[in-house]
PDB file of N, H, CA, C and O in Angstrom:
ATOM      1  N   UNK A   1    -284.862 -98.355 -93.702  1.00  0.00           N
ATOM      2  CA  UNK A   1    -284.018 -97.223 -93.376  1.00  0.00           C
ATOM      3  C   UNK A   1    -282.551 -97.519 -93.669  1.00  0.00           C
ATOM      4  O   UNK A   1    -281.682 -96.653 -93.770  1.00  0.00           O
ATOM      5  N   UNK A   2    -282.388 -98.675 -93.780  1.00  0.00           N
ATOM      6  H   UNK A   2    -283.094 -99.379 -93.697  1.00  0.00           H
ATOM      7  CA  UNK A   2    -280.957 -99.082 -93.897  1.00  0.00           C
ATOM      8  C   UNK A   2    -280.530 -98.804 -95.211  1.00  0.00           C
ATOM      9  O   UNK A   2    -279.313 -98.874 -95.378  1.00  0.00           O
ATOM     10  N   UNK A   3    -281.374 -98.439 -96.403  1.00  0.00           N
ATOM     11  H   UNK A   3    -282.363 -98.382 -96.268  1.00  0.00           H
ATOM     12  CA  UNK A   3    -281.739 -98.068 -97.642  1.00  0.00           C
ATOM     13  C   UNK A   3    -281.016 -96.836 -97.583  1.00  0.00           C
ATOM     14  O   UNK A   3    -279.959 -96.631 -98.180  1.00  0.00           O
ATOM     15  N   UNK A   4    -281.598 -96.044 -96.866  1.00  0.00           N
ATOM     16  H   UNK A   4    -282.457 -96.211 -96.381  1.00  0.00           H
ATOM     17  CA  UNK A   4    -280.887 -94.430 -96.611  1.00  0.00           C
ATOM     18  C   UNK A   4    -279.281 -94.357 -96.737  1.00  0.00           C
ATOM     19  O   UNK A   4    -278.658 -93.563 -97.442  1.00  0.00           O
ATOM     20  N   UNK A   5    -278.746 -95.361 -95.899  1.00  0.00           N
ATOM     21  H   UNK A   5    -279.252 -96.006 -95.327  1.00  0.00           H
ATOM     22  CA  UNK A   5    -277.512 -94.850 -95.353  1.00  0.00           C
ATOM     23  C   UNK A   5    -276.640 -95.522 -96.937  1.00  0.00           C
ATOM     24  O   UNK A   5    -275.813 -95.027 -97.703  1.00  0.00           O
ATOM     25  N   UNK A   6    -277.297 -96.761 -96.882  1.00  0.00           N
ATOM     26  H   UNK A   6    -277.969 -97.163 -96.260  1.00  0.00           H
ATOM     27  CA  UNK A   6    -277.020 -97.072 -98.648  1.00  0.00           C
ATOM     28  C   UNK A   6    -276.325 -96.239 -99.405  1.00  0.00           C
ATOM     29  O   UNK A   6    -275.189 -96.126 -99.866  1.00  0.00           O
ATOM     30  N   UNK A   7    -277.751 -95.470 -99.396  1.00  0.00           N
ATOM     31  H   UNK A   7    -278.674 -95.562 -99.022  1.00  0.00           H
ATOM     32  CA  UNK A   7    -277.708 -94.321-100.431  1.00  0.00           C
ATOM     33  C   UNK A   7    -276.353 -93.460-100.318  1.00  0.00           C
ATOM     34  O   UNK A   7    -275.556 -93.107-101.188  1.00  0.00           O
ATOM     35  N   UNK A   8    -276.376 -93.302 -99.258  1.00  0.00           N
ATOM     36  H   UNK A   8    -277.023 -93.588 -98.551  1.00  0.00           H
ATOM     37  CA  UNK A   8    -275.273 -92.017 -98.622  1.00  0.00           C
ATOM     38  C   UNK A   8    -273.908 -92.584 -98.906  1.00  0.00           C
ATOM     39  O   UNK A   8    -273.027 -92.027 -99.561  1.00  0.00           O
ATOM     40  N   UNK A   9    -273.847 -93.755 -98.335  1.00  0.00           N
ATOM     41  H   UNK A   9    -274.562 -94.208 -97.803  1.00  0.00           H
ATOM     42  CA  UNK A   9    -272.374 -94.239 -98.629  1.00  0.00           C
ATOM     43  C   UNK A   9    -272.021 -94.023-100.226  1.00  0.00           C
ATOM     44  O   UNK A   9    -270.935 -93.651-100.670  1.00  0.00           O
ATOM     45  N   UNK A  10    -273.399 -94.400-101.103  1.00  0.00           N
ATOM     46  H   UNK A  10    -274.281 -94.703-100.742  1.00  0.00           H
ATOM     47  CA  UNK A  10    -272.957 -94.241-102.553  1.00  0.00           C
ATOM     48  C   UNK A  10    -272.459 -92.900-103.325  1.00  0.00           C
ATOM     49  O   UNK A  10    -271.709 -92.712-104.283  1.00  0.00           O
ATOM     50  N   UNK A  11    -273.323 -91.934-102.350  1.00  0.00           N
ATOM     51  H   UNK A  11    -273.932 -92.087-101.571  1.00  0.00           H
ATOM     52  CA  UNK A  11    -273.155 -90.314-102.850  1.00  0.00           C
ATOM     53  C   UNK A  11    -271.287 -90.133-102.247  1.00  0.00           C
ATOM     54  O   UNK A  11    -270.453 -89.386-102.758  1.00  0.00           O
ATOM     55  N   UNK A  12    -271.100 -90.944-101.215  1.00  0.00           N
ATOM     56  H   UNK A  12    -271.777 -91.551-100.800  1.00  0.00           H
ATOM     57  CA  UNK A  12    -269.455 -90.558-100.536  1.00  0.00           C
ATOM     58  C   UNK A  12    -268.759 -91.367-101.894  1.00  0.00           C
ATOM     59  O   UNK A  12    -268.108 -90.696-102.695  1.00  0.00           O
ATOM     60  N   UNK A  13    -268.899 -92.530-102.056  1.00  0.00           N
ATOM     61  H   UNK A  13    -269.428 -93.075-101.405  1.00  0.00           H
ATOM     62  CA  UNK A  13    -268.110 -92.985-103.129  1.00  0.00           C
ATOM     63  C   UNK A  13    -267.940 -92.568-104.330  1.00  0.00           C
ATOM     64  O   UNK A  13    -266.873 -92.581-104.943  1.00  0.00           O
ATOM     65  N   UNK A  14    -269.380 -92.031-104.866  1.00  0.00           N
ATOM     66  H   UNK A  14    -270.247 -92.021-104.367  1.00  0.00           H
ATOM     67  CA  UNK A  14    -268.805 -91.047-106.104  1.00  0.00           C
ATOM     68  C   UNK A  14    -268.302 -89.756-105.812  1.00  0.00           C
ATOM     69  O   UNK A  14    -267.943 -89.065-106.765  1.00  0.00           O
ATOM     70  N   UNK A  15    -268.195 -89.215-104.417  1.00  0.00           N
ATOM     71  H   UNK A  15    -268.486 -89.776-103.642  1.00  0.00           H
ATOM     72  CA  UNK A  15    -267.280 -88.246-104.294  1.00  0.00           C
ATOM     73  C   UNK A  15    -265.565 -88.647-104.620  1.00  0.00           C
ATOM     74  O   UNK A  15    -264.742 -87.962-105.227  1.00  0.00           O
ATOM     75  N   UNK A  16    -265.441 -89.600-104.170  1.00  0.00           N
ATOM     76  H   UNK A  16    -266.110 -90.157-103.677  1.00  0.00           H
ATOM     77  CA  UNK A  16    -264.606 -90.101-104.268  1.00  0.00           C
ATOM     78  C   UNK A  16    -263.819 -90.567-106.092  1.00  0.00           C
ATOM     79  O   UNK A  16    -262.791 -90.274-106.703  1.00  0.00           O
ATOM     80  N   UNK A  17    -264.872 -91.296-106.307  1.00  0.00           N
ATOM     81  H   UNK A  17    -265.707 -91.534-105.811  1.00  0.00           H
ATOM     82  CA  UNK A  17    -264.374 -91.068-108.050  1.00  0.00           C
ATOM     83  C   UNK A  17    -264.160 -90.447-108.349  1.00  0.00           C
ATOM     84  O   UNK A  17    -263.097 -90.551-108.960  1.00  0.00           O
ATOM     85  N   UNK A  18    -264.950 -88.726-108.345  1.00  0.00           N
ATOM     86  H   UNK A  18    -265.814 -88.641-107.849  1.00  0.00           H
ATOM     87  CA  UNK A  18    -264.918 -87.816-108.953  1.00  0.00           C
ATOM     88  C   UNK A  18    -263.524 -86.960-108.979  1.00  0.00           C
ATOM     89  O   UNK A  18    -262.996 -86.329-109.895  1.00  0.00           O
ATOM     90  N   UNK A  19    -263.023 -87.243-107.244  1.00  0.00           N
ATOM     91  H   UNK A  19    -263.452 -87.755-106.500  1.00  0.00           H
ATOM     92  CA  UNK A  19    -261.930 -86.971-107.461  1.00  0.00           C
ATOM     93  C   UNK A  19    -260.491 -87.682-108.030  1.00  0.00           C
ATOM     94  O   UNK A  19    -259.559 -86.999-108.454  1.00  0.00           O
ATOM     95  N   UNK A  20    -260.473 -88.908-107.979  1.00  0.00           N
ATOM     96  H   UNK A  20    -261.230 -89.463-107.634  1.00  0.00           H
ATOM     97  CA  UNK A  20    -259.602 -89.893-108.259  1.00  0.00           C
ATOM     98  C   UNK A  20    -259.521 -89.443-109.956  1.00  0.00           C
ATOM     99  O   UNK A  20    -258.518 -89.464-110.669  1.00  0.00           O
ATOM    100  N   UNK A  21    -260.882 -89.046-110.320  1.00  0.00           N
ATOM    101  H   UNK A  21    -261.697 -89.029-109.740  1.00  0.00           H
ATOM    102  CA  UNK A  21    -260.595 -89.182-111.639  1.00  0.00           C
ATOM    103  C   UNK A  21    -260.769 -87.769-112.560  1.00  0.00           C
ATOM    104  O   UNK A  21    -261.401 -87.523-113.587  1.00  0.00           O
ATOM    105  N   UNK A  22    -260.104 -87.157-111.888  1.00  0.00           N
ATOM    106  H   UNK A  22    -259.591 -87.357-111.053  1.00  0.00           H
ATOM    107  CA  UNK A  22    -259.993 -85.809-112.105  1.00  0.00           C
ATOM    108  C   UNK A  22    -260.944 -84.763-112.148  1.00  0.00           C
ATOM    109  O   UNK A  22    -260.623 -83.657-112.584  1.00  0.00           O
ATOM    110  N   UNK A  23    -261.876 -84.963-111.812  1.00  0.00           N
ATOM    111  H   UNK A  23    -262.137 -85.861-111.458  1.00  0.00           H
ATOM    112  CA  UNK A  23    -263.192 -83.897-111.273  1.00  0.00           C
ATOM    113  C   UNK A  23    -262.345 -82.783-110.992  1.00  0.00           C
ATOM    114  O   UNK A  23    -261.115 -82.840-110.961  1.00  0.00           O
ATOM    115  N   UNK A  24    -263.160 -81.595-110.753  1.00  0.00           N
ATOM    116  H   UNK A  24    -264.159 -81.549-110.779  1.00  0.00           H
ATOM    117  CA  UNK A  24    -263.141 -80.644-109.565  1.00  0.00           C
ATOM    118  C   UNK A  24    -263.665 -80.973-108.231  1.00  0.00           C
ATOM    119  O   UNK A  24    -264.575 -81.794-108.120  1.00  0.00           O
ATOM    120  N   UNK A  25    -263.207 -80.452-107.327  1.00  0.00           N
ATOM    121  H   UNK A  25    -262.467 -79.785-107.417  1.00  0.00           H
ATOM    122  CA  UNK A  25    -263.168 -80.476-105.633  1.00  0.00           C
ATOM    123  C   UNK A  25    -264.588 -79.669-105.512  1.00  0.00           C
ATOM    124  O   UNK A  25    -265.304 -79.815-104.521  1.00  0.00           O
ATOM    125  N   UNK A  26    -264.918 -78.856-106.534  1.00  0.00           N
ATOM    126  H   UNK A  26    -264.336 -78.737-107.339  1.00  0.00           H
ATOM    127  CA  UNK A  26    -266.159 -77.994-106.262  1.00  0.00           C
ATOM    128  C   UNK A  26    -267.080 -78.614-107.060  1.00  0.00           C
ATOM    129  O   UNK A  26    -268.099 -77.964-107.291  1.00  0.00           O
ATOM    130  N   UNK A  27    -266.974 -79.820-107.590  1.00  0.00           N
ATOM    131  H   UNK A  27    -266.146 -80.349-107.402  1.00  0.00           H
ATOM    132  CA  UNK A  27    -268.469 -80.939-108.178  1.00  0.00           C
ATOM    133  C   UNK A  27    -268.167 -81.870-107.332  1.00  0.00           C
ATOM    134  O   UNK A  27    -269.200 -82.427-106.960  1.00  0.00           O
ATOM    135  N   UNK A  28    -267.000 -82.412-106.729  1.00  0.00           N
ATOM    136  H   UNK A  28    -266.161 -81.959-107.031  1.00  0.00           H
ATOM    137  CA  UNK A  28    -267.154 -83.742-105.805  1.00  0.00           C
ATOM    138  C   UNK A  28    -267.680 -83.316-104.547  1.00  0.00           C
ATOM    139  O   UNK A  28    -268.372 -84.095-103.890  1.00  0.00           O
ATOM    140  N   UNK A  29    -267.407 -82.068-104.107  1.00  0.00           N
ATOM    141  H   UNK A  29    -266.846 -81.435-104.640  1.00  0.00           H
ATOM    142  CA  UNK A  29    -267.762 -81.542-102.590  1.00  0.00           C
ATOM    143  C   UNK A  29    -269.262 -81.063-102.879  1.00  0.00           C
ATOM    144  O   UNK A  29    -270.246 -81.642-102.419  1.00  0.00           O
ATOM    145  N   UNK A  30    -269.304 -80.100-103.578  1.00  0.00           N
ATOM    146  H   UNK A  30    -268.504 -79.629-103.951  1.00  0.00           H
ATOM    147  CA  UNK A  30    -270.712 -79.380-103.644  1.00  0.00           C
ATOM    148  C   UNK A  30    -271.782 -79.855-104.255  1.00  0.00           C
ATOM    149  O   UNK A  30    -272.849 -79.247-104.337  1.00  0.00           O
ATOM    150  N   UNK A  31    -271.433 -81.540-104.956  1.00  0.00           N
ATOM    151  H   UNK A  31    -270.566 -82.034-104.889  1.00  0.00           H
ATOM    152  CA  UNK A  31    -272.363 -81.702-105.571  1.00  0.00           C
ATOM    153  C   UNK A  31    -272.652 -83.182-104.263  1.00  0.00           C
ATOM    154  O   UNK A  31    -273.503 -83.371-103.394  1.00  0.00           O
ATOM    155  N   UNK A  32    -271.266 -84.078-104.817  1.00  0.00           N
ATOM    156  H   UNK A  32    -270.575 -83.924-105.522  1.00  0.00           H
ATOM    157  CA  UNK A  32    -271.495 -85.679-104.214  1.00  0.00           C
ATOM    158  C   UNK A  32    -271.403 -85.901-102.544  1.00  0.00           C
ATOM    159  O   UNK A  32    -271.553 -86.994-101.998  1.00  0.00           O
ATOM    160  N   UNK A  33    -271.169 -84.840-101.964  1.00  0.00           N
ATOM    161  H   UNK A  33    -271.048 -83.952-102.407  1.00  0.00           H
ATOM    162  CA  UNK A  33    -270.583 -85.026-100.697  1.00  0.00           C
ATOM    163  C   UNK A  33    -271.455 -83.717-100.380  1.00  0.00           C
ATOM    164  O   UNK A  33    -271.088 -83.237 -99.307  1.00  0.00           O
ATOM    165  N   UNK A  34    -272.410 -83.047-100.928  1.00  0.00           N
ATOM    166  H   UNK A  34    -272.709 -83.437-101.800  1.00  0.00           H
ATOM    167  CA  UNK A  34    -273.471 -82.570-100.119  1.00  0.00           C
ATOM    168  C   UNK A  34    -274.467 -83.163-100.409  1.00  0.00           C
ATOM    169  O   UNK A  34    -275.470 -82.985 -99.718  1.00  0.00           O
ATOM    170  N   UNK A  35    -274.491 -83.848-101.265  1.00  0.00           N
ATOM    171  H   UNK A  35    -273.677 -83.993-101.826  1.00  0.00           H
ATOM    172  CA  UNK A  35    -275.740 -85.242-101.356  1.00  0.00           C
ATOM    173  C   UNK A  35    -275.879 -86.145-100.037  1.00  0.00           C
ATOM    174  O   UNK A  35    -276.859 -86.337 -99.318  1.00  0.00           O
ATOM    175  N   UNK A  36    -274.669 -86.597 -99.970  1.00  0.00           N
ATOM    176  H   UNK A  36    -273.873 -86.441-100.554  1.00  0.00           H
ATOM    177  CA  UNK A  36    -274.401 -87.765 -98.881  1.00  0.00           C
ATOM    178  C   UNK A  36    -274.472 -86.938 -97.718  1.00  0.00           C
ATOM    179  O   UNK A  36    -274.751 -87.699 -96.792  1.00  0.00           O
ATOM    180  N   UNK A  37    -274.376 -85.909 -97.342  1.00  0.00           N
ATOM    181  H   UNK A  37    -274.149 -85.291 -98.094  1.00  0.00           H
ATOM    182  CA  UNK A  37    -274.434 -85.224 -95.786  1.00  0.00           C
ATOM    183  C   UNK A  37    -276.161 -84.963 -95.932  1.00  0.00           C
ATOM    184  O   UNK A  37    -276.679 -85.307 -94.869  1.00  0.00           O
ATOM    185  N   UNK A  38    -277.080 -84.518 -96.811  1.00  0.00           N
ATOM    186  H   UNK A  38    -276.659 -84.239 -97.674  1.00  0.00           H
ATOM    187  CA  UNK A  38    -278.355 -84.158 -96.819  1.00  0.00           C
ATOM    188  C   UNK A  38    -278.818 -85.854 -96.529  1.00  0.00           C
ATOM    189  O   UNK A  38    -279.478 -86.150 -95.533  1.00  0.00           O
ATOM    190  N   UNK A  39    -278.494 -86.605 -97.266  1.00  0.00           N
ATOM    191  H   UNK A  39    -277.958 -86.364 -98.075  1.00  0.00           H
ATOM    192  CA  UNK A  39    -279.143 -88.149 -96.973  1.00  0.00           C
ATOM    193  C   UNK A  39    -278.840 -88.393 -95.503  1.00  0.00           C
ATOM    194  O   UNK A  39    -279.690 -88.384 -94.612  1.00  0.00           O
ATOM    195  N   UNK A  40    -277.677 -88.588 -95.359  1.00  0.00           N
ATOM    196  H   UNK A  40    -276.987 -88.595 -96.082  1.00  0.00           H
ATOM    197  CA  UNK A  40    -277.169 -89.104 -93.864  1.00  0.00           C
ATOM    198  C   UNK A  40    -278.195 -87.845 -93.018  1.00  0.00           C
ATOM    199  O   UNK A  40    -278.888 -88.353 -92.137  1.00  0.00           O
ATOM    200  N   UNK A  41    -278.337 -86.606 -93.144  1.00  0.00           N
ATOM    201  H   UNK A  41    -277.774 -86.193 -93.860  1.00  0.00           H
ATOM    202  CA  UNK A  41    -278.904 -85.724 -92.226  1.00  0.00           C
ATOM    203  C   UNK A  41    -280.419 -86.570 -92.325  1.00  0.00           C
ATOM    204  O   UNK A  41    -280.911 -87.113 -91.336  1.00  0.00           O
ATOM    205  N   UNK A  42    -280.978 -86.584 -93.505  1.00  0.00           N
ATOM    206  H   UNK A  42    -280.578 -86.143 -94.308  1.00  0.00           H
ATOM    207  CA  UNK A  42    -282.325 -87.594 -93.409  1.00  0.00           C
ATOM    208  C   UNK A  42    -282.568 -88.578 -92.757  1.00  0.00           C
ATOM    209  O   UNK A  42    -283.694 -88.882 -92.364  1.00  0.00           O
ATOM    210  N   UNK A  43    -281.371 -89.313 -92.519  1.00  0.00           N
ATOM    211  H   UNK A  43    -280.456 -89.067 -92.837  1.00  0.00           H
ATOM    212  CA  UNK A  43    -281.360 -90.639 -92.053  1.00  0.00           C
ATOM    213  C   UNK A  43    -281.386 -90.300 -90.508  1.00  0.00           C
ATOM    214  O   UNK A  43    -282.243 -90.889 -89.851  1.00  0.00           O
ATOM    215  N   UNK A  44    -280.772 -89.655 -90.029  1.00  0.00           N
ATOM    216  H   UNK A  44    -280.076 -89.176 -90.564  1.00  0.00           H
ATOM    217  CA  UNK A  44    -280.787 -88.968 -88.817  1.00  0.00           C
ATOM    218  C   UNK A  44    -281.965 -88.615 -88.413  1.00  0.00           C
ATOM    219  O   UNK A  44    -282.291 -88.863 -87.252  1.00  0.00           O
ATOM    220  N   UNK A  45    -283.008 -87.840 -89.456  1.00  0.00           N
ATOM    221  H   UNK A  45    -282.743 -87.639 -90.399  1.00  0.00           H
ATOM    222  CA  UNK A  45    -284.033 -87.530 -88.607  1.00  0.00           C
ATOM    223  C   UNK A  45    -285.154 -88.866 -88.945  1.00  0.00           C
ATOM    224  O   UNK A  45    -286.059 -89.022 -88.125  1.00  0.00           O
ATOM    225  N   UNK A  46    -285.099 -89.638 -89.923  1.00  0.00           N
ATOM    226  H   UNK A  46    -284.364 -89.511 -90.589  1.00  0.00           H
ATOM    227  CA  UNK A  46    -286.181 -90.706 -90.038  1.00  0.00           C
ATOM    228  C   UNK A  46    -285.914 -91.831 -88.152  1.00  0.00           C
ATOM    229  O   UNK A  46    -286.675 -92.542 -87.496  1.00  0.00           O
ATOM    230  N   UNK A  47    -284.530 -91.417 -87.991  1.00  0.00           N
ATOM    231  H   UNK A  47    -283.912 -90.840 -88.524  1.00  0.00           H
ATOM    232  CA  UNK A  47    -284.455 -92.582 -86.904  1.00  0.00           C
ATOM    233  C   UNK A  47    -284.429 -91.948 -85.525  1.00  0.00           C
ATOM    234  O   UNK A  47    -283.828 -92.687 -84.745  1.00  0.00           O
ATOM    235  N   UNK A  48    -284.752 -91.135 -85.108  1.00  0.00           N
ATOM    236  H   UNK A  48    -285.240 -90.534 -85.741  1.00  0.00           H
ATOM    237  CA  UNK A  48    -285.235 -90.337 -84.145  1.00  0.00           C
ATOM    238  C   UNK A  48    -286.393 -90.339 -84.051  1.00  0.00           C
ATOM    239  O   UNK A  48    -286.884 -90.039 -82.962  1.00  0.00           O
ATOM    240  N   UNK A  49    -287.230 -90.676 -85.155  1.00  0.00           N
ATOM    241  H   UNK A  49    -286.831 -90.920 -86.039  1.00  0.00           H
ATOM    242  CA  UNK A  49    -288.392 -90.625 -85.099  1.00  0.00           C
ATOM    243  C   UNK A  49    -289.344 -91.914 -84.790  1.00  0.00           C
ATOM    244  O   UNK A  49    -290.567 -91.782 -84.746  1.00  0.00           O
TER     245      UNK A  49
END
């Protein structure tokens, strides 16, 4: 499970590139940083469980 959050931190960091490196705010948010909130929400429910 620790795999999950992995994941998530990686989807926040390429939000992060995307903007540093001139992306749009509407591919770093809507694409990389609703990746990482759907994972982290996964991760949430795998560990409740």
């Amino acid at each position: 499970m620790l795999l999950v959050l992995v994941v998530a931190l990686v989807a926040l960091g390429d939000t992060v590139i995307v903007l540093r490196h001139g992306g749009t705010k509407a591919v770093a948010f809507g694409i990389h940083f609703a990746t990482a909130v759907a994972v982290l929400i996964s991760a949430a429910l795998l560990f409740a469980s």
